[in-house]
PAMILUM-621276 format. One record per residue (C-alpha): x, y, z; residue in one letter. Coordinates in Angstrom, 3 decimals, padded with zeros to 6 digits. Layout:
BEGIN
{{X,Y,Z},'A'}
...
***
This chain:
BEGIN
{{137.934,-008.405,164.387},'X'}
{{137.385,-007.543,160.843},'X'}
{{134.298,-005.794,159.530},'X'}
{{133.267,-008.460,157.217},'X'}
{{133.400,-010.974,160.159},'X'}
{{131.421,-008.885,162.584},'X'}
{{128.701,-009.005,159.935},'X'}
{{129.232,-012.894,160.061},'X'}
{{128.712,-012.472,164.029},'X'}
{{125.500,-010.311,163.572},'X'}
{{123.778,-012.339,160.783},'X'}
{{124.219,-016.024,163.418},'X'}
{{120.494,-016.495,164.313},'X'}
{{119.778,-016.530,167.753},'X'}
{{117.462,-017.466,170.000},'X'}
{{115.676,-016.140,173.137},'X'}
{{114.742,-017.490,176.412},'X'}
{{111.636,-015.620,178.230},'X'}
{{111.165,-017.071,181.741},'X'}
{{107.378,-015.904,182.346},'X'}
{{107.713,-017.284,185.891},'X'}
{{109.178,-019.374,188.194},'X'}
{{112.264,-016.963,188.999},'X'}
{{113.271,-015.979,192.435},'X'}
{{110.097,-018.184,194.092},'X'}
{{109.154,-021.723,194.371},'X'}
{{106.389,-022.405,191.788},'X'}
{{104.902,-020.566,188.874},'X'}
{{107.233,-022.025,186.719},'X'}
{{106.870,-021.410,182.886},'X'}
{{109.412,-020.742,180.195},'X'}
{{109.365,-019.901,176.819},'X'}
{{111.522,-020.540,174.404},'X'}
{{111.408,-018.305,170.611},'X'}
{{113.396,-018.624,167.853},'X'}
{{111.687,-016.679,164.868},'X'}
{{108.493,-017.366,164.000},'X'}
{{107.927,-019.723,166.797},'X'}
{{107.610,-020.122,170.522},'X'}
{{107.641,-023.317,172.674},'X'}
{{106.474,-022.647,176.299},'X'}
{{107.907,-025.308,178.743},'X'}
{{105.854,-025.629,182.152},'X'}
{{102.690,-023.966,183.405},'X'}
{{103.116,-023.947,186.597},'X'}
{{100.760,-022.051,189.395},'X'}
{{102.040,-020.569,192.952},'X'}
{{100.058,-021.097,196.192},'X'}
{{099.523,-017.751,198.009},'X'}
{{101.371,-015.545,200.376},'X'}
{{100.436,-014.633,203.826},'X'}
{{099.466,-011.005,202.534},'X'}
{{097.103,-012.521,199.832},'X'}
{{094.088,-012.706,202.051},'X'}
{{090.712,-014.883,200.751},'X'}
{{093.251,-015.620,197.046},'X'}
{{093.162,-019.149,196.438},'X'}
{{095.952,-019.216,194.026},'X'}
{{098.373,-017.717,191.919},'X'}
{{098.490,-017.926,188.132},'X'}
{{101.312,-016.356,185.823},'X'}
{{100.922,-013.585,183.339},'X'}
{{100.794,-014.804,180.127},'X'}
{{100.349,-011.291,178.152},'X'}
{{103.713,-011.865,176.196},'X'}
{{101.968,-014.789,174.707},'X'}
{{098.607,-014.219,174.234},'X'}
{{100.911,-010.719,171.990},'X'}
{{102.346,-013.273,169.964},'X'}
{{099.622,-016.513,170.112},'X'}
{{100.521,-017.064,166.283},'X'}
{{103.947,-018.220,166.880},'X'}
{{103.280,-020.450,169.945},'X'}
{{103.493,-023.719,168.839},'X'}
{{102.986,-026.016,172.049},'X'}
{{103.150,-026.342,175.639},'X'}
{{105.494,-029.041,176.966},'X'}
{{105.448,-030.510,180.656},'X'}
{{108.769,-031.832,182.644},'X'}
{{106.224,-033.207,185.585},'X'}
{{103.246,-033.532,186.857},'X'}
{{103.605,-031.181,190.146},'X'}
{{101.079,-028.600,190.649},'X'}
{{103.958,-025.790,190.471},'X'}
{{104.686,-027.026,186.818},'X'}
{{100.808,-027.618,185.702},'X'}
{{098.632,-026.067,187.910},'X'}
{{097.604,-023.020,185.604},'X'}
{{097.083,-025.084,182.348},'X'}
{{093.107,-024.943,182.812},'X'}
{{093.413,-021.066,183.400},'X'}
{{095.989,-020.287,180.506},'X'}
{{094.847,-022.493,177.818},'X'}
{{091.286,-020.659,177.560},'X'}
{{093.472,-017.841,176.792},'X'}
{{096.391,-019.794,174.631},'X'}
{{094.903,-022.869,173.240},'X'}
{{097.560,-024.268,171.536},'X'}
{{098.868,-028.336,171.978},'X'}
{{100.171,-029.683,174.859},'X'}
{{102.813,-032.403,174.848},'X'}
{{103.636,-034.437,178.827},'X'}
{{104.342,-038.183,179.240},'X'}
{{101.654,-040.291,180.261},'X'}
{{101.275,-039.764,184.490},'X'}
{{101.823,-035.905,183.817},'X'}
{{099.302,-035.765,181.255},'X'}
{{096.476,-038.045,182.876},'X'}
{{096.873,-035.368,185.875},'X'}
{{096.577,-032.379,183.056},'X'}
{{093.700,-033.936,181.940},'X'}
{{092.106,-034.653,185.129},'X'}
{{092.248,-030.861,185.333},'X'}
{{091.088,-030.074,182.223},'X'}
{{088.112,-032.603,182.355},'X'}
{{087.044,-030.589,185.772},'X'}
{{086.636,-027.436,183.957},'X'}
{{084.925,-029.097,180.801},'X'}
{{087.935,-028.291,178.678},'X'}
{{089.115,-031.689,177.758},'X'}
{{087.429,-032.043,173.882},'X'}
{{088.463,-028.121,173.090},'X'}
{{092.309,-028.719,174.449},'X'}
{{094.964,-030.904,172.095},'X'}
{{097.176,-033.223,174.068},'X'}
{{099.863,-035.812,173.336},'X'}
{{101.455,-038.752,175.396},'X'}
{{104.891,-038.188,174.649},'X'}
{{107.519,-041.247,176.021},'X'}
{{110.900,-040.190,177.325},'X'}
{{113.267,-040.780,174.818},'X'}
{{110.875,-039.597,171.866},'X'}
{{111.429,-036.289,169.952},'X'}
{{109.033,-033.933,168.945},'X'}
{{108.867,-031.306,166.241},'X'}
{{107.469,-027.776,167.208},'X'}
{{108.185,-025.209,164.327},'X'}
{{111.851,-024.307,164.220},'X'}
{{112.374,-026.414,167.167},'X'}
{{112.745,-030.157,168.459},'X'}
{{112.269,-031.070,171.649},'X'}
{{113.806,-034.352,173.367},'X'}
{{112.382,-035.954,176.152},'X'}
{{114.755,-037.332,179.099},'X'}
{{114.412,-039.874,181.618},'X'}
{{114.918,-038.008,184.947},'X'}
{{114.016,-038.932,188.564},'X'}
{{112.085,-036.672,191.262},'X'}
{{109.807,-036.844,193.916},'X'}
{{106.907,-038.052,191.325},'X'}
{{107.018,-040.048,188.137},'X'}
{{107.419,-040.107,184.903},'X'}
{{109.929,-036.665,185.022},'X'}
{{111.713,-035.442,182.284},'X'}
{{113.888,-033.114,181.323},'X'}
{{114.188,-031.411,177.825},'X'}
{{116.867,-031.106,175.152},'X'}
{{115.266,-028.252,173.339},'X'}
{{117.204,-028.235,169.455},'X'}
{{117.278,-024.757,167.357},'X'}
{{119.153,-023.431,164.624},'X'}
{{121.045,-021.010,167.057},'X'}
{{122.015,-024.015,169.463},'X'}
{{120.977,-026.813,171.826},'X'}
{{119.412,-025.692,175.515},'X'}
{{119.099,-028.462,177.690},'X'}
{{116.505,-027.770,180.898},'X'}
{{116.888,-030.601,183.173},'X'}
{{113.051,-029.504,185.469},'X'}
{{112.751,-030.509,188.522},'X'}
{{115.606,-033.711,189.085},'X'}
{{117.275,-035.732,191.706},'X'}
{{119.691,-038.266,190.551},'X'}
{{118.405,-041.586,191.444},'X'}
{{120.571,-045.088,191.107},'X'}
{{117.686,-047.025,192.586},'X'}
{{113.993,-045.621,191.751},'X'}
{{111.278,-047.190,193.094},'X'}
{{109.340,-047.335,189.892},'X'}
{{110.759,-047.189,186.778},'X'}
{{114.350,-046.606,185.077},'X'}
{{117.197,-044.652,187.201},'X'}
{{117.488,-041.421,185.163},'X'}
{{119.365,-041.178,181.820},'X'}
{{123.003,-039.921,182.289},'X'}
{{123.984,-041.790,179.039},'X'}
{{121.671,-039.342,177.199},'X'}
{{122.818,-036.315,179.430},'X'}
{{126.617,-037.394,177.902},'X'}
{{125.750,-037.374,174.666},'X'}
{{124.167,-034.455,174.167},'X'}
{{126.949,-032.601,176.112},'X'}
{{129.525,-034.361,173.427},'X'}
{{127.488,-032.530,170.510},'X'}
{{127.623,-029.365,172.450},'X'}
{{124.893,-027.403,174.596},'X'}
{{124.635,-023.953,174.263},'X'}
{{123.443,-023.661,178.042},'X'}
{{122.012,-025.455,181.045},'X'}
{{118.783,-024.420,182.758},'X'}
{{119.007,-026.408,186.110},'X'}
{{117.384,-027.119,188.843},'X'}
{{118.339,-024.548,191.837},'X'}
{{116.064,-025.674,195.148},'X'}
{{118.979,-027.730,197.061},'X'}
{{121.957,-026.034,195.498},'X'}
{{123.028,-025.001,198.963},'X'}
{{122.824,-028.470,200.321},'X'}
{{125.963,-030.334,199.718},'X'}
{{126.834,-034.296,198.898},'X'}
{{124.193,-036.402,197.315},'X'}
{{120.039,-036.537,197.986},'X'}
{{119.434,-039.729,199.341},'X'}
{{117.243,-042.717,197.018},'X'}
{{114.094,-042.703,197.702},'X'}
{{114.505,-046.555,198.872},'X'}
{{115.532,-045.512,201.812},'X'}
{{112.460,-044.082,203.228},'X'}
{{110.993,-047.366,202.466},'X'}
{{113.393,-048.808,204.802},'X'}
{{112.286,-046.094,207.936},'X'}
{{108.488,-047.300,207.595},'X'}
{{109.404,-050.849,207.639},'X'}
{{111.329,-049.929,210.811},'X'}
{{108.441,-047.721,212.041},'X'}
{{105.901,-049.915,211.592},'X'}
{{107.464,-053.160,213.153},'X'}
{{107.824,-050.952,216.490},'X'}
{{104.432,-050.007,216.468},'X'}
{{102.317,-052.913,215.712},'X'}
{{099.384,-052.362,218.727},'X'}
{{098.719,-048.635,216.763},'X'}
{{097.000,-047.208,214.388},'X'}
{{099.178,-045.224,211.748},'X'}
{{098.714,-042.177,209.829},'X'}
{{100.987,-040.470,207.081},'X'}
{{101.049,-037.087,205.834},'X'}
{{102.703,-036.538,202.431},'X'}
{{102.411,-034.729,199.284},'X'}
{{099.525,-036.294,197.574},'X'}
{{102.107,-036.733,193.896},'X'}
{{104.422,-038.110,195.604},'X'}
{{103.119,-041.801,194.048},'X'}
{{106.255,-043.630,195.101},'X'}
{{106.175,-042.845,198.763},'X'}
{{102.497,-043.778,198.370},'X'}
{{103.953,-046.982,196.630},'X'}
{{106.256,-047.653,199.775},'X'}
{{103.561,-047.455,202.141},'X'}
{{101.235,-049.205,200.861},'X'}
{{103.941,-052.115,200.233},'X'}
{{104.958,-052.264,204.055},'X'}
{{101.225,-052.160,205.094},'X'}
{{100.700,-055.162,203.219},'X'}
{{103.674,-057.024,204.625},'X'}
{{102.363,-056.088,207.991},'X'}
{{098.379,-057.070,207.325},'X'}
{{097.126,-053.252,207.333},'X'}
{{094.471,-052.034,205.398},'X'}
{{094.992,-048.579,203.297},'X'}
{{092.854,-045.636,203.935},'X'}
{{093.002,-042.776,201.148},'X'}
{{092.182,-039.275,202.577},'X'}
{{092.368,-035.448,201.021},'X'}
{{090.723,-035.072,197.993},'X'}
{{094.209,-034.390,195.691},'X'}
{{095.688,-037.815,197.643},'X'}
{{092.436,-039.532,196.167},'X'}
{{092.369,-037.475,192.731},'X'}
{{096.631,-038.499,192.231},'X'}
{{096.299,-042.108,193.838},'X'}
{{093.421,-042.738,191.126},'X'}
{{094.900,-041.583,188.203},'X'}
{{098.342,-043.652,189.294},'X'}
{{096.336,-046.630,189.250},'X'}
{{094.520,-046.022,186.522},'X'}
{{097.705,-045.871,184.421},'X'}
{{099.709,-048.192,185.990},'X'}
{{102.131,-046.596,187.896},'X'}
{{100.327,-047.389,191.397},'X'}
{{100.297,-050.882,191.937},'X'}
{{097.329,-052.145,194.804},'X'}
{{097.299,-055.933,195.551},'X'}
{{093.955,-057.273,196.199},'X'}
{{091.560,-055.752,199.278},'X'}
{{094.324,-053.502,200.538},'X'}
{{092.149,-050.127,199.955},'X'}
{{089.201,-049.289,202.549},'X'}
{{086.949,-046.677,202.296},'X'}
{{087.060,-044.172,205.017},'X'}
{{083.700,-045.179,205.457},'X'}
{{084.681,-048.868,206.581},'X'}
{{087.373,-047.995,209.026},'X'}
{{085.391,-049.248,211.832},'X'}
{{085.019,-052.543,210.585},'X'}
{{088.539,-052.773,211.258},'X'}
{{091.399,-052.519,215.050},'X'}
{{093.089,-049.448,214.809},'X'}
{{096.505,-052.029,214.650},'X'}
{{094.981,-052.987,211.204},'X'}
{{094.789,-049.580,209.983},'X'}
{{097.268,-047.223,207.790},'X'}
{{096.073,-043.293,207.078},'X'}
{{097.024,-041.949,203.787},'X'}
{{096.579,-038.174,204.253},'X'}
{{097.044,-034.694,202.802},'X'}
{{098.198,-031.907,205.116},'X'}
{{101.797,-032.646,205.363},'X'}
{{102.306,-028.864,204.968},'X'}
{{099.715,-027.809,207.920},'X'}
{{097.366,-026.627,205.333},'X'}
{{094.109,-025.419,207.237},'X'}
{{091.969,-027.064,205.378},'X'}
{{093.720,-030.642,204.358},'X'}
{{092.743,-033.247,205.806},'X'}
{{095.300,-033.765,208.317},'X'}
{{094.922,-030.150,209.650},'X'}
{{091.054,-030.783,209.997},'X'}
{{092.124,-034.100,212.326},'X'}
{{094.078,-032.202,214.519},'X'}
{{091.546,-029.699,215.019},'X'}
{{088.728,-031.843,215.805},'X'}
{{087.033,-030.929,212.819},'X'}
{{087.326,-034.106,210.476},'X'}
{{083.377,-035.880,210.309},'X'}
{{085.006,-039.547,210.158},'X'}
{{088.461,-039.487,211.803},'X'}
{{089.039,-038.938,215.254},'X'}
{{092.962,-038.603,216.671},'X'}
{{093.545,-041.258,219.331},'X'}
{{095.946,-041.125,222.348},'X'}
{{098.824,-044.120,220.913},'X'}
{{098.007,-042.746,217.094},'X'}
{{101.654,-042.568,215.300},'X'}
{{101.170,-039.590,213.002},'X'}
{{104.465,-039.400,210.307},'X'}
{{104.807,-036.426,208.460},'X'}
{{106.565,-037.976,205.403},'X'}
{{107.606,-034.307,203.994},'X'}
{{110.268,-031.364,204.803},'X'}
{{108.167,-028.161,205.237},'X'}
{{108.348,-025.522,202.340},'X'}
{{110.006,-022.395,203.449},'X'}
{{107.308,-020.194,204.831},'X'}
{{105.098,-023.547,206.223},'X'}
{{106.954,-023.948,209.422},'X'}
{{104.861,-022.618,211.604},'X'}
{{101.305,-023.880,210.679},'X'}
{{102.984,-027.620,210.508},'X'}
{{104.410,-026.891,214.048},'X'}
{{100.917,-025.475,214.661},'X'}
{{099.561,-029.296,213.401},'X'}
{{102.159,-031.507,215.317},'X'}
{{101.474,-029.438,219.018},'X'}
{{097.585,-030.221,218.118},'X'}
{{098.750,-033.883,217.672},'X'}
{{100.416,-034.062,220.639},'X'}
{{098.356,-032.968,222.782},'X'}
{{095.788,-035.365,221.963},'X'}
{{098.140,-038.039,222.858},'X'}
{{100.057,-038.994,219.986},'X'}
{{102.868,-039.655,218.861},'X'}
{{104.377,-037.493,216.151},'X'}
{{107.659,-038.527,213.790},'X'}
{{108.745,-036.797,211.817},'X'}
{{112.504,-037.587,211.473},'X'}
{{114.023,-039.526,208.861},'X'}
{{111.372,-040.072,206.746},'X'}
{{111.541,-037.914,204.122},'X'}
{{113.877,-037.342,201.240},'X'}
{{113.966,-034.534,198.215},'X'}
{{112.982,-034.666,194.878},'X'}
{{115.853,-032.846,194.139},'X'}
{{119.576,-032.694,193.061},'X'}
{{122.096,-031.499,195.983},'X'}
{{125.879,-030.026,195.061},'X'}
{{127.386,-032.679,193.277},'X'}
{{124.603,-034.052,191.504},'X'}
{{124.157,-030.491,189.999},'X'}
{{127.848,-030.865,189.392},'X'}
{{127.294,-034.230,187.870},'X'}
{{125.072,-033.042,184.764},'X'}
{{127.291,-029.932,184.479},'X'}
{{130.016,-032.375,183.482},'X'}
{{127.960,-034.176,181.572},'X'}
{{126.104,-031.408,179.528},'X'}
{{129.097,-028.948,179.503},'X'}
{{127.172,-026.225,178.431},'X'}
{{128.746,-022.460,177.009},'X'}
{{126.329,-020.854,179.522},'X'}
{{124.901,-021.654,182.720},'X'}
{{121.549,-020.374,183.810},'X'}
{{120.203,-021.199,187.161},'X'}
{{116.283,-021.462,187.294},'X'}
{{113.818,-023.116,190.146},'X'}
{{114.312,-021.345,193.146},'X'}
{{114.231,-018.443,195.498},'X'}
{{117.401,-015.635,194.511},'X'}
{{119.490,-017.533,197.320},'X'}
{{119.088,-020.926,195.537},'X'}
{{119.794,-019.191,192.134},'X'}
{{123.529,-017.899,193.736},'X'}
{{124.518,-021.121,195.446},'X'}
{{124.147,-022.441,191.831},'X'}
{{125.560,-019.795,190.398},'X'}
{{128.885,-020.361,192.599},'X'}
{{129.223,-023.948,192.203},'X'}
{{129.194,-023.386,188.442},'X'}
{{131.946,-020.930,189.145},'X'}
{{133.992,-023.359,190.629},'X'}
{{133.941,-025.573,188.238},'X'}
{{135.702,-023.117,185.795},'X'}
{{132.577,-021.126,184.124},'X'}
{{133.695,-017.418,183.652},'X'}
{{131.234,-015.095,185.369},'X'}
{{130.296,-013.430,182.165},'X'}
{{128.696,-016.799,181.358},'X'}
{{126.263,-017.191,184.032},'X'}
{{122.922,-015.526,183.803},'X'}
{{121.026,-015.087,186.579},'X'}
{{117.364,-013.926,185.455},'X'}
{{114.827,-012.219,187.093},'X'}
{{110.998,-013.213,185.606},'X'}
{{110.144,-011.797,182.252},'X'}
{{113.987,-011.161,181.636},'X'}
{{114.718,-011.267,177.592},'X'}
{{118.033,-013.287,177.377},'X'}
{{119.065,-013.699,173.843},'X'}
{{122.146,-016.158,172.919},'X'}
{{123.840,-017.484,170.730},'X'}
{{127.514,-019.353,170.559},'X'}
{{129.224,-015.574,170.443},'X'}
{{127.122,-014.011,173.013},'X'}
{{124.348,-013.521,175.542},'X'}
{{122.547,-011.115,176.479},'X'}
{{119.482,-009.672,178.310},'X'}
{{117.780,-007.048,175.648},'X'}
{{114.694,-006.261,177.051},'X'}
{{111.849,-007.246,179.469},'X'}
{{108.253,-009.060,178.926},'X'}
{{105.735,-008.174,181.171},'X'}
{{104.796,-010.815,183.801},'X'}
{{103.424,-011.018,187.753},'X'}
{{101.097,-013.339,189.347},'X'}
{{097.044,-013.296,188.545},'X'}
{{095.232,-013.681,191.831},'X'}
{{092.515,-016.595,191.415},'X'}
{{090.146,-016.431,194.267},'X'}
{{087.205,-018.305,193.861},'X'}
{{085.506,-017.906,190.365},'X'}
{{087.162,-014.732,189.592},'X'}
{{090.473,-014.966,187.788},'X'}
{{092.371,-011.446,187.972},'X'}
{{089.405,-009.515,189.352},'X'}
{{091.345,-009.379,192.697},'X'}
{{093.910,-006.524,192.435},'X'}
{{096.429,-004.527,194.602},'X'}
{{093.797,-002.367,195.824},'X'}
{{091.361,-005.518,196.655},'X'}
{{094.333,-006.835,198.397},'X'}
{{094.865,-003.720,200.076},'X'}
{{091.389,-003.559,201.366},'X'}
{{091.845,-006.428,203.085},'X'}
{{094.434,-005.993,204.597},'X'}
{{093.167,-002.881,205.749},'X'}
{{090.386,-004.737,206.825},'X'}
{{092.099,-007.718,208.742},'X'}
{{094.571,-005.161,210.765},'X'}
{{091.746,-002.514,211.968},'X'}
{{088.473,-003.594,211.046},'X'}
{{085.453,-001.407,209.771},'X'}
{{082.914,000.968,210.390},'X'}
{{079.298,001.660,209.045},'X'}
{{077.892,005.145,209.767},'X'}
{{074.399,005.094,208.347},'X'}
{{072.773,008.489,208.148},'X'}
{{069.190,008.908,206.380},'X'}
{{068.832,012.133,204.729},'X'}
{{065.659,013.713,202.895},'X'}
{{066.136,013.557,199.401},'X'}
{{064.781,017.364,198.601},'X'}
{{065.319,019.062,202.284},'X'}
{{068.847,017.608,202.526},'X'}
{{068.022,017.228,206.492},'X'}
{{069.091,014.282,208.643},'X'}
{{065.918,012.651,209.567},'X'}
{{067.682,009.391,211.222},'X'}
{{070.801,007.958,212.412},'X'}
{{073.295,008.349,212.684},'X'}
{{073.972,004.551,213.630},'X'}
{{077.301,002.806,214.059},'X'}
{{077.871,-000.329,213.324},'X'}
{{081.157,-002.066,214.333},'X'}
{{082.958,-005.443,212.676},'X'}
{{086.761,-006.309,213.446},'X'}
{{087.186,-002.809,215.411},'X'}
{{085.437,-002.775,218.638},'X'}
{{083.328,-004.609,220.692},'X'}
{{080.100,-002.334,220.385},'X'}
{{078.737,-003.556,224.099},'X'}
{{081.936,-002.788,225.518},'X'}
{{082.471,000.609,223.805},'X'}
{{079.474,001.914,224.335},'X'}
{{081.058,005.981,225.521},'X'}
{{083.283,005.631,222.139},'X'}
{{080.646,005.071,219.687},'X'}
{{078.092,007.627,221.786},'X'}
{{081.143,010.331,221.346},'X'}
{{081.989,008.979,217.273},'X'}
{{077.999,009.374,216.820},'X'}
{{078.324,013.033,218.347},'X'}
{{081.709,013.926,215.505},'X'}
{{079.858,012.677,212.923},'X'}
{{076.486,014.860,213.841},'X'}
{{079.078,017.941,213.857},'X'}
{{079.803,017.243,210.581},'X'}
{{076.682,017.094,209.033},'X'}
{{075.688,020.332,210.938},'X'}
{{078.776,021.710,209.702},'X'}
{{078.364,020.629,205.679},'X'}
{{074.141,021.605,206.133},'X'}
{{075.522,025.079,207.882},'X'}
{{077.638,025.506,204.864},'X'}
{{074.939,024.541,202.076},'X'}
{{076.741,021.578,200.920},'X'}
{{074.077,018.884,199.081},'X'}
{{076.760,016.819,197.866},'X'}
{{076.440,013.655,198.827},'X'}
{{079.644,012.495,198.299},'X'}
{{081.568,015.735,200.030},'X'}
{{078.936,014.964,203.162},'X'}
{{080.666,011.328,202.955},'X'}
{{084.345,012.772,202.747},'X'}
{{083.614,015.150,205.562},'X'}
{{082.384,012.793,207.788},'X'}
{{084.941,010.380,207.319},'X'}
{{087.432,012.562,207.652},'X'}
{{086.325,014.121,211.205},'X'}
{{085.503,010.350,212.647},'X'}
{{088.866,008.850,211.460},'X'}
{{091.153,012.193,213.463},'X'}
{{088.619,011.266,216.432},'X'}
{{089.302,007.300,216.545},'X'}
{{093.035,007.860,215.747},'X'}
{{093.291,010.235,218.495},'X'}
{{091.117,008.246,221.242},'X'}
{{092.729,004.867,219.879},'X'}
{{095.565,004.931,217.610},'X'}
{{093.845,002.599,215.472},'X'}
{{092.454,003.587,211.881},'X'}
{{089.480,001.464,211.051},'X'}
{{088.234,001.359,207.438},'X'}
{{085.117,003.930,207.638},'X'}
{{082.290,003.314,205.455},'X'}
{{079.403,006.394,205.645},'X'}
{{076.483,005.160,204.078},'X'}
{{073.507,008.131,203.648},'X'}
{{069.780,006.706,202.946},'X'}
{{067.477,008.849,200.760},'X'}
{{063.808,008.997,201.611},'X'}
{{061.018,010.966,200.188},'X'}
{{059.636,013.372,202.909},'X'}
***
């Protein structure tokens, strides 16, 4: 190549794609897009916690790299309305309050949250329609009618000067929606024939083969359920956005004379704001209150409930447990979990379904549940369609990410074209080339309670600490001038041993921890803080020794005046 038209090459603008999230883990998903002077962030999404995060209540992404550069962000746009995709937006847009743009279900859920937190009047928002095109600094942004497991999905054509990026969110191709239009291959065709610098596509069943079923069909298994089981009373677990399954049921109660009960309070918060905007339809005296349940036979009655994934406090789990104030599991109840657990769930919703059955009833949960998103060839559908110059997998754990990866692969795309990204990765393309230059800083910010971020690694590790071996209190009170041990020392135990039962153990720790302060007094030692050391120290050799265990050891020393 000539010098004159490597200089061509270097002067092509190009643009950069910053996943803040999202990558190699279901949820947390956020994106941002920057060409120039300006950033558009798609998604803002939050993660639910892991096992090892004990007492966090969620999981929020880092949003440093744009809070560095909050005068080039122009907007925040939404693909959905799942909590994995706009969970965070009352936490990050205190810190980047810049517009956000969602079609009409997704944003009546974003501003549910919003109104919660009293940011409604200080946040921007604007109903976008698919179809519609917005202008955000040196980008446009289509909207495209998609289908998933809740409505009013899109996905994105995002338009710069260095190329077109299309990011299909989370999709499942859908010939026969329950609500609404089947999703927009036309559009998908289109764009492809104008040419798309690369694909970001949905990953999470890209190692399931064929096609993921309509969502019609599960329509079909209640109708079936519930003319087999017209003497019981029914209950149904499913994700509370999941409005057309919610849609289906209350359809087939209807045609079988049931009356609807609501329970959870993100089932009531979603079901509301459906019907508010239309997108829930409710004929006439088919919703009860909880509170009028016993007006009615249990073979009039139909449960709609949170808890599908065994979560201990939803409303389902509560049920099982005995623990619900209004709903009482009956011997001959037919419970249907209407979900697939996530990876990581299985055992607290096997946990739920043994509790179920052993208070007599029955539990189904086979064939009544289908994905919100694209298997093999429907992935290999919109990579016909789009036929992008690069391919970059996104939404989904590393192993979805590959299968992707290798169906792209076979359809012809060189490897040196497909880009799989870890979170905070720096990929900037153009037509030419593509490359990762750098990294952004990212991670999750723990959210437990109140406190957003105040819960670290060493919090964390505290607790752990805590939850494995438990702790113990050595109170000792001192004389503030004389330095001598007027009191104590007492032992209190929580999470380590049963004090009653232990009673030699704690006589014998209470005798190690005297011969340490004897030994620090002997050796004119007055601070405090060494005395602590020392007698940690000594009692944590002792209780290793005598128990293998290694408790967290607090020494506490009370000053008094003599």
């Amino acid at each position: 190549m000539s010098q004159t038209n490597k200089t061509k090459d270097a002067q092509k603008p190009k643009l950069r794609i910053i996943p803040l999230g999202g990558l190699e883990q279901i949820g947390m998903n956020i994106t941002a897009f920057e060409f120039g002077d300006s950033i558009v962030v798609v998604d803002c999404g939050l993660a639910f916690p892991e096992d090892d995060m004990l007492g966090v209540d969620l999981v929020i992404p880092d949003v440093s790299y744009l809070e560095e550069n909050i005068d080039k962000v122009k907007g925040f746009v939404f693909t959905h309305g799942h909590e994995d995709h706009i969970g965070a937006v009352p936490y990050i847009v205190q810190k980047v309050n810049v517009p956000l743009y969602a079609t009409k279900l997704t944003m009546g859920l974003i501003e549910h949250k919003l109104e919660e937190r009293g940011l409604l009047k200080t946040t921007r928002r604007k109903v976008i329609r698919p179809g519609q095109t917005i202008t955000l600094g040196d980008f446009r942004v289509e909207f495209i009618k998609t289908n998933h497991s809740i409505q009013d999905a899109v996905a994105l054509a995002i338009y710069s000067p260095a190329g077109t990026i299309v990011h299909t969110g989370d999709f499942k191709v859908d010939y026969t929606p329950v609500f609404g239009d089947a999703i927009d291959l036309q559009r998908f065709a289109e764009i492809g024939r104008k040419g798309v610098l690369a694909l970001m596509c949905d990953s999470t069943n890209a190692e399931r083969p064929g096609f993921t079923a309509s969502e019609r069909t599960v329509g079909r298994t209640f109708e079936n359920i519930f003319a087999e089981h017209i003497n019981n009373r029914i209950i149904i677990a499913t994700f509370a956005s999941n409005v057309d399954r919610v849609q289906q049921i209350i359809n087939t109660a209807c045609k079988y004379g049931r009356k609807v009960v609501v329970e959870g309070r993100s089932m009531v918060t979603v079901i509301s704001t459906a019907v508010s905007l239309g997108y829930l339809q409710l004929p006439d005296n088919t919703l009860i209150s909880i509170e009028e349940m016993n007006n009615y036979p249990d073979n009039k009655l139909v449960l709609v409930t949170t808890g599908s994934q065994g979560e201990s406090m939803a409303a389902l789990s509560r049920m099982a447990a005995n623990m619900h104030k209004k709903v009482v599991i009956k011997p001959n109840d037919i419970v249907i979990f209407s979900s697939h657990p996530i990876p990581g769930n299985e055992k607290a919703v096997s946990k739920v379904i043994n509790e179920l059955s052993k208070k007599g009833a029955e539990v189904i949960f086979q064939d009544v549940h289908v994905s919100g998103h694209a298997c093999q060839e429907e992935i290999k559908l919109i990579y016909t369609l789009v036929h992008p110059k690069y391919a970059i997998p996104v939404h989904g754990e590393y192993r979805h990410l590959i299968a992707q990866a290798r169906l792209a692969e076979n359809l012809g795309y060189d490897k040196k074209n497909i880009f799989i990204l870890t979170s905070g990765d720096i990929l900037e393309l153009n037509e030419d080339s593509a490359q990762v230059i750098g990294h952004a800083q990212t991670g999750g910010i723990l959210v437990d309670g109140l406190g957003v971020g105040d819960v670290g690694n060493i919090v964390l590790r505290d607790r752990q600490h805590l939850a494995e071996h438990g702790i113990l209190i050595v109170v000792i009170t001192m004389g503030r001038y004389s330095n001598e041990v007027l009191a104590g020392p007492d032992i209190v135990s929580r999470g380590f041993v049963y004090m009653k039962e232990s009673e030699d153990l704690i006589d014998e720790a209470r005798d190690v921890v005297r011969e340490s302060l004897d030994d620090c007094i002997g050796r004119n030692i007055t601070d405090w803080n060494k005395i602590k050391n020392n007698v940690r120290d000594n009692l944590s050799e002792f209780l290793w020794k005598r128990t293998r265990r290694s408790p967290m050891i607090l020494p506490i020393i009370m000053e008094v005046d003599e």
